[in-house]
C-alpha positions in Angstrom: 0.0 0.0 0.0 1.1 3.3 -0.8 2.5 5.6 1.4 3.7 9.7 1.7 6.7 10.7 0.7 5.6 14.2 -0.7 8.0 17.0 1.5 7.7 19.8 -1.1 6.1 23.0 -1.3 5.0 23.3 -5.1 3.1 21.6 -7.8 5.8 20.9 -9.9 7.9 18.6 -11.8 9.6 17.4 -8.3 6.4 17.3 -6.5 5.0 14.7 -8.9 8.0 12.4 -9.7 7.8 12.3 -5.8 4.0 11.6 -5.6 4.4 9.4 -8.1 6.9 6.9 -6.3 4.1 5.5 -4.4 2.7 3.8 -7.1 6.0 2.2 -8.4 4.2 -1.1 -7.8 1.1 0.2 -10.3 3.0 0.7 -13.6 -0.9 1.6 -15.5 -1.5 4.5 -12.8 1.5 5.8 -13.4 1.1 6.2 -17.2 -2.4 7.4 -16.4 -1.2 9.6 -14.1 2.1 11.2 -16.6 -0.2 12.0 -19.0 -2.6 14.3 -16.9 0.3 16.0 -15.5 1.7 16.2 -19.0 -2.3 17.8 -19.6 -1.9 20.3 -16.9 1.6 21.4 -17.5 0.1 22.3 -21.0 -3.1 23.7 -20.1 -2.5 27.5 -19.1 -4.8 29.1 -16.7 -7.5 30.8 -17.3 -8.4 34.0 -18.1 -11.0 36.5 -17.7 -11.8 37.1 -21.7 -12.5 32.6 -21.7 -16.6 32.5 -22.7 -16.2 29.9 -20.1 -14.7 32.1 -17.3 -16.7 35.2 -18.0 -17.6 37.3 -15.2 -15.5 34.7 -12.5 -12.3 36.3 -10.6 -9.6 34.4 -12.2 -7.2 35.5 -9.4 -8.0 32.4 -7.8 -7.7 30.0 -9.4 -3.5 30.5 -9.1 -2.1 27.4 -7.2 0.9 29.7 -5.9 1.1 29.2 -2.1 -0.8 25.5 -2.2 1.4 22.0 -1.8 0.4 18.5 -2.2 -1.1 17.3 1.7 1.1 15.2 3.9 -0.6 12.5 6.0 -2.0 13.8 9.4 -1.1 12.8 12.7 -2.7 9.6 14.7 -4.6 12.7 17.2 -5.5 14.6 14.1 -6.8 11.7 12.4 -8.9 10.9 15.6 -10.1 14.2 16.5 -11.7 14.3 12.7 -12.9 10.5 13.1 -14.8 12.1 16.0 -16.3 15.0 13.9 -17.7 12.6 11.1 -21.3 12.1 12.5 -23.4 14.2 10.2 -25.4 11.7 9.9 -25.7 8.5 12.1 -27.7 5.7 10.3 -25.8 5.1 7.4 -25.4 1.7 5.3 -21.2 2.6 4.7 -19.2 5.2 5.9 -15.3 6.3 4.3 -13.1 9.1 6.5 -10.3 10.9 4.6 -8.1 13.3 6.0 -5.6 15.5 3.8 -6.3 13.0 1.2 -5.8 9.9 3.8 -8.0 7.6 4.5 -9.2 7.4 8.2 -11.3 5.5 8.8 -13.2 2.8 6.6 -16.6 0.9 8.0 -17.7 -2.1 6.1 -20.9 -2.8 4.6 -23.6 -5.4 5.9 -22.1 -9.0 4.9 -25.5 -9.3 3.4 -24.8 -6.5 1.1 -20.9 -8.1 0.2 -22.7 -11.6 -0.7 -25.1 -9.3 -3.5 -22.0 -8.0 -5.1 -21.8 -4.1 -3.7 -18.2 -2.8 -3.6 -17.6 -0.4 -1.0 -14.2 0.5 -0.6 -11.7 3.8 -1.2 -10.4 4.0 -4.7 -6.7 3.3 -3.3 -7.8 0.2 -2.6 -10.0 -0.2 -5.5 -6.7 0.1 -7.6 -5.4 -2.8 -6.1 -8.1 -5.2 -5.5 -10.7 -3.8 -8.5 -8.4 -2.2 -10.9 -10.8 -3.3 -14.4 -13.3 -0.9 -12.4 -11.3 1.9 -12.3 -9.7 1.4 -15.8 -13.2 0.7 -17.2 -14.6 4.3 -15.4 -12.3 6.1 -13.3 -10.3 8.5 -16.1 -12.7 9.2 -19.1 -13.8 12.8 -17.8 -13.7 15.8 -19.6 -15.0 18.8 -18.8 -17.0 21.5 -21.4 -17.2 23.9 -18.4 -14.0 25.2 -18.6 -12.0 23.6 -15.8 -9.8 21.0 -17.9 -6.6 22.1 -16.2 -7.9 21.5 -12.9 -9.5 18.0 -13.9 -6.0 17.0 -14.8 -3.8 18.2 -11.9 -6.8 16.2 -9.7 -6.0 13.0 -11.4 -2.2 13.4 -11.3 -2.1 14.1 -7.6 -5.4 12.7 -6.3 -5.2 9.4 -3.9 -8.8 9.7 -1.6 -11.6 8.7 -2.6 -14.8 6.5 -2.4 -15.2 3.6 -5.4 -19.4 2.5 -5.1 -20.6 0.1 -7.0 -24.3 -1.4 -6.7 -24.9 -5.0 -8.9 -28.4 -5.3 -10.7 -31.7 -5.1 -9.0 -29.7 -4.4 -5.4 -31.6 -2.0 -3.8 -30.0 0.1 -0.4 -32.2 2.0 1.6 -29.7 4.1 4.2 -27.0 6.1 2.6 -23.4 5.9 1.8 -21.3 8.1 3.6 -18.0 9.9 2.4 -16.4 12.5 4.6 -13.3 14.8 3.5 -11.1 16.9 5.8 -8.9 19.3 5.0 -6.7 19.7 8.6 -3.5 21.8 7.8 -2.6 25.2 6.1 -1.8 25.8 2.5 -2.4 21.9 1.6 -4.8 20.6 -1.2 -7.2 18.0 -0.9 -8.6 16.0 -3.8 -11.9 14.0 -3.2 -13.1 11.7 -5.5 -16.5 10.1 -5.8 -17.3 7.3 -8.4 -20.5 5.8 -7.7 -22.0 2.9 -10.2 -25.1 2.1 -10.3 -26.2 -0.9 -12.6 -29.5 -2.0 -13.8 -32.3 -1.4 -11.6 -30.3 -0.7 -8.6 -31.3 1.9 -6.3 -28.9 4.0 -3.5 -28.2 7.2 -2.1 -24.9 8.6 -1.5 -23.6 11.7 0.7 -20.1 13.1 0.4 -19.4 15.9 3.3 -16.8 18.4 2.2 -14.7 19.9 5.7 -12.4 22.1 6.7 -10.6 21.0 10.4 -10.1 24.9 11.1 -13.0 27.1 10.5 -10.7 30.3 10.6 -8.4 31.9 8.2 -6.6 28.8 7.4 -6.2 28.7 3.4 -6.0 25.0 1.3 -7.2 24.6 -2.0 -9.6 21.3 -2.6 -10.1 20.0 -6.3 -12.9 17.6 -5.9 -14.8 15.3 -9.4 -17.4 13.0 -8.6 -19.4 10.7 -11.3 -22.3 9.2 -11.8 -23.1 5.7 -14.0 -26.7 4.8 -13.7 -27.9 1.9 -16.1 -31.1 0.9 -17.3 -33.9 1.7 -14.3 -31.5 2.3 -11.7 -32.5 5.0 -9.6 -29.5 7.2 -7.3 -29.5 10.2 -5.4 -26.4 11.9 -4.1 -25.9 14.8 -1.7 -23.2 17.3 -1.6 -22.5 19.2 1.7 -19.5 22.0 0.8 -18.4 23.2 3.9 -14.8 24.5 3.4 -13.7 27.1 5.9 -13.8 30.9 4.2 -10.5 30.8 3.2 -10.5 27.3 0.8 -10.5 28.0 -3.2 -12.3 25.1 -4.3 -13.0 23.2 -7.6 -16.0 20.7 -7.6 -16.5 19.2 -11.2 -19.0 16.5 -11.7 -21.0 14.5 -14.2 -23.2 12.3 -14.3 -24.5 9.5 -17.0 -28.2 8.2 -17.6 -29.2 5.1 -19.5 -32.4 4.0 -20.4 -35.3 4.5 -17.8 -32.9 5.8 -15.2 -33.5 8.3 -12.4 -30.0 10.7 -11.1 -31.2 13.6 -8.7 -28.4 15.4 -7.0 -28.6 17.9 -4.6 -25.6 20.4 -3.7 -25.8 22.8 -0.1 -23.0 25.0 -0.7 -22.0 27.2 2.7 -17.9 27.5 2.6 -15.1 28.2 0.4 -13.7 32.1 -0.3 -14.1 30.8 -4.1 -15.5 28.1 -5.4 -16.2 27.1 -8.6 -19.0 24.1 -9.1 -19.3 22.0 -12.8 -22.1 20.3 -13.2 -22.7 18.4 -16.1 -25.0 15.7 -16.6 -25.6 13.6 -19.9 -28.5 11.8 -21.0 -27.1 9.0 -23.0 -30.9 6.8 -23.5 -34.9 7.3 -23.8 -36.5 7.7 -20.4 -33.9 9.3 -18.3 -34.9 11.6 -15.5 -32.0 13.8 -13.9 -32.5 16.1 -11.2 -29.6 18.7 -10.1 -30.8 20.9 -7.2 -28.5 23.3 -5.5 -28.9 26.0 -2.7 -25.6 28.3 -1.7 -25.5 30.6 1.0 -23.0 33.2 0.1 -21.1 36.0 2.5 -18.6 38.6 3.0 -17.1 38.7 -0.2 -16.7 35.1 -1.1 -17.6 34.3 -4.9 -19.8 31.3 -6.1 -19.3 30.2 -9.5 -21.8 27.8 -11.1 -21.7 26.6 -14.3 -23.7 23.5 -15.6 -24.8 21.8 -19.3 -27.5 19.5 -19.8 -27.3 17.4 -22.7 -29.7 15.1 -24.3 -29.0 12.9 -26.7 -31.6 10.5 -26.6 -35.8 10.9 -27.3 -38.3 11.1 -24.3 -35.7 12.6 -21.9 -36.6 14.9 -18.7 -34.3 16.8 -17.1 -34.9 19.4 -14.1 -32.3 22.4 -13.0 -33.1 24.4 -10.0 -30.2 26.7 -8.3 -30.9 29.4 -5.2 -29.0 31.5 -4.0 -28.7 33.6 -0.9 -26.4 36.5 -1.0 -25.3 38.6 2.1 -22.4 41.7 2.7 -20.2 42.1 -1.0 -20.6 38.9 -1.9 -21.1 37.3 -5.7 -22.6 34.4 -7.5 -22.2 33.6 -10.9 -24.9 30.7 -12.7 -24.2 30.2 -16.2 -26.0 27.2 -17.9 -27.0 25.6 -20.9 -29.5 23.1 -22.0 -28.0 20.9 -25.1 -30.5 19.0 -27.2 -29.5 16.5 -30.2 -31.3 16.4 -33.5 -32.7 13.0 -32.7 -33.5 13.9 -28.8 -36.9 14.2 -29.7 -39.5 14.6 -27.1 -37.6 16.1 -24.6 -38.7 17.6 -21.6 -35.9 20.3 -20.2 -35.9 23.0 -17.4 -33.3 25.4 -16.4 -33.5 27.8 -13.1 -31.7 29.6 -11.0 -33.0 32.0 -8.6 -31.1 34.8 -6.4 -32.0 36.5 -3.2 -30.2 39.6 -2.5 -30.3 39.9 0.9 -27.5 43.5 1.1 -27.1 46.3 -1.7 -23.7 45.3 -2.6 -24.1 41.9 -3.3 -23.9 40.8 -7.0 -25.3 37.9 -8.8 -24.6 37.3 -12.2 -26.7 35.0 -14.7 -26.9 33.4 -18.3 -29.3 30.6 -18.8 -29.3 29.4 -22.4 -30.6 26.4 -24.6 -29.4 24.9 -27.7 -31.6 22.9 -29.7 -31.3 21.3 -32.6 -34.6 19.0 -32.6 -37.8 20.2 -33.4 -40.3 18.4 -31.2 -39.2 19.5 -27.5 -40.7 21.5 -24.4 -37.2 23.5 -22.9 -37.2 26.3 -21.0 -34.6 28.3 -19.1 -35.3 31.4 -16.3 -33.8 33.3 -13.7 -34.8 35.4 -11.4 -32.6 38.2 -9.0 -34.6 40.3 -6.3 -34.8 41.2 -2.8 -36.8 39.5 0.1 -40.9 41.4 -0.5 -40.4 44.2 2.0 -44.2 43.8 2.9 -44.0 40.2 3.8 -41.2 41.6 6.2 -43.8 44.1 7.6 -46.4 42.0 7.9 -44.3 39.2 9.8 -42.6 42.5 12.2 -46.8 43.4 12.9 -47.2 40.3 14.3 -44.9 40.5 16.8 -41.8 38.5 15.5 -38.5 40.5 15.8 -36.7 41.4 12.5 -34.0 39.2 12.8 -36.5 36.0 13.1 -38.7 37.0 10.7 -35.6 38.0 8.0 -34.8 33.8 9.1 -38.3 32.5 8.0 -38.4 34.4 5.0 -34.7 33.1 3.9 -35.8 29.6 4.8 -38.9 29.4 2.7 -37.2 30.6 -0.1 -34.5 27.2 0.4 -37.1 24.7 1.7 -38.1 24.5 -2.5 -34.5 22.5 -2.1 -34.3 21.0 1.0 -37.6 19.3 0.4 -36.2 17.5 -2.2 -33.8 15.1 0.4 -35.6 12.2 0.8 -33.5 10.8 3.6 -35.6 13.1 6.8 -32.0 12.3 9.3 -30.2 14.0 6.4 -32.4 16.5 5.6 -33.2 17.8 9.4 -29.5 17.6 9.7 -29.3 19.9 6.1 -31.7 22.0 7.9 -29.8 22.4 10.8 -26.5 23.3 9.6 -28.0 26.4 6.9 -29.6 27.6 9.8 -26.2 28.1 11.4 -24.6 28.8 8.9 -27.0 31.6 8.2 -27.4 33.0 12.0 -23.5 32.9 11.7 -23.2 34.7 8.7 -25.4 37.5 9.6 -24.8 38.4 12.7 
């Protein structure tokens, strides 16, 4: 099993031949692993005049000041173990740390004799490698953020390898928590979840920061999504960094025939962070859901981009984004719904709605569709206003004190999201930690 010898303080050539010597015993990750560093080293970063950058502060996305994580100590690694209880009826649960992994609680035996794999991808590259060869590497993102997908997969070593055989179904969630413990480090979570034919699960990752202070790391996160034929899989994304993390989440996910994807991201931390979202429709029947709700403070930027793409006939898909905005901060939604000339029948929506709750705060948004067939029902909107100032009043008349009332308001307008968690222990602990988050925020 590997193990770290990474001491230096820079992505560069030295950093990865060093990262690179724990897998001396994996001669295919290696080569895998080369040629995304080769990728990154060419890729330049971007700029402020890329289409797919517009209107985002480019200034941070420089890695200067970041350095590949070292392994935590035993008391760290504890003290985080401790922490990871989000949620306490779970059917699996992975703990990483800086990349490490932690902790790692087995499945129900039952579940093992049915063929589910449960395990971290480090180990999934020993014991499953036609798994990860098969799925792991075949990203690409159309968002913008290729660079960033290649220095993940040249560095990355956490992550959570799912896979769910044919007409398995799991009621209680998987589990994936990620801490980021020490200053200036980067973190690199990974999520590949698989769900085969008829197979139904749910799946929460929990993105963390050990310090909630002014401790800056950088996390470069990709998660994916295979659902076959009738499968049905729901995954939750709690982003949490502390308010000094630049983070990069890219996912995507894949729909065959008749299957059901509905993910739901609760965005609360980073100082940037930068969220790809791209899903792909790949056979008739599909129904993917992406939901997301971001509160957003101080001056901290939020930077959505997503693409829908259908490429199949009698497709639905569903887009809904809110966001909250407080002090000077900014959010940025730009999305786009692709259909193909034979994608007949298709059934695609597109929102994002923005609540500007102070005068200086900014939020920036470009909805579009692309169409090329001719029998469809699409549409994309967005909406940007103020909380109705006579709802307010009315709320104050009755008694309830500014403060409280401002916190119902704020909450109605995210409960269109929240209600969409199925999972009530997951989504009363959701509840729970926006509300926090918000009386924190705006105090």
């Amino acid at each position: 099993m590997a193990t770290s010898t990474v001491d230096t303080a820079e992505f560069n050539q030295a950093s990865f031949e060093t990262h690179l010597k724990d897998w001396i015993d994996l001669p295919w990750l290696q080569a895998i692993k080369r040629d995304n560093w080769k990728i990154f080293e060419a890729l330049p970063l971007p700029k402020r005049s890329d289409e797919l950058w517009r209107y985002s502060s480019v200034r941070h996305t420089s890695l200067e000041g970041f350095q590949p994580a070292t392994e935590p100590s035993h008391q760290d690694q504890e003290e985080l173990l401790a922490r990871s209880n989000f949620v306490k009826n779970y059917a699996g649960r992975l703990v990483f740390a800086d990349n490490y992994l932690v902790k790692s609680d087995p499945i129900d035996e039952a579940l093992a004799q049915q063929g589910v794999i449960w395990m971290s991808i480090e180990d999934a590259f020993y014991k499953h490698p036609d798994i990860i060869q098969k799925y792991l590497f075949d990203e690409s993102s159309q968002l913008g953020s290729d660079k960033f997908l290649a220095l993940h997969h040249a560095f990355f070593r956490g992550g959570s390898l799912l896979y769910v055989p044919k007409n398995v179904t799991i009621d209680t969630p998987f589990l994936a928590y990620y801490w980021a413990s020490d200053c200036e480090e980067s973190v690199f979570p990974h999520t590949l979840l698989i769900a085969e034919d008829n197979a139904k699960v749910n799946f929460v990752d929990f993105y963390n920061s050990r310090d909630p202070g002014c401790c800056p790391s950088l996390a470069c996160g990709v998660g994916k999504i295979y659902a076959g034929p009738g499968a049905h899989v729901h995954r939750e994304i709690v982003q949490n960094w502390n308010e000094q993390t630049i983070s990069f989440q890219i996912e995507s996910n894949f729909a065959k025939r008749d299957a059901n994807i509905k993910t739901t991201s609760i965005n609360l931390g980073s100082r940037y962070a930068r969220l790809e979202n791209q899903l792909t429709i790949e056979e008739p029947g599909a129904d993917v859901k992406v939901y997301g709700l971001t509160v957003a403070t101080d001056d901290r930027e939020f930077d959505q981009r997503t693409l829908q793409i259908h490429n199949a006939d009698n497709s639905f898909s569903d887009l809904l984004f809110k966001n909250a905005l407080l002090d000077n901060s900014k959010t940025i939604f730009s999305g786009l719904i692709k259909v193909a000339e034979n994608a007949q029948k298709t059934d695609a929506y597109q929102t994002n709605r923005n609540l500007l709750l102070s005068p200086k705060a900014e939020a920036c948004s470009m909805p579009g569709l692309e169409i090329e067939a001719n029998d469809v029902k699409c549409s994309h909107g967005s909406t940007t206003g103020q909380l109705d100032t006579s709802e307010l009043f009315y709320m104050k008349s009755r008694g309830i004190r500014e403060k409280a009332a401002l916190e119902l308001l704020v909450f109605g307008f995210f409960e269109e999201i929240l209600e969409k968690i199925d999972n009530e222990e997951l989504a009363a602990s959701l509840r729970e930690l926006v509300r926090d988050k918000f009386k924190t925020e705006s105090k």
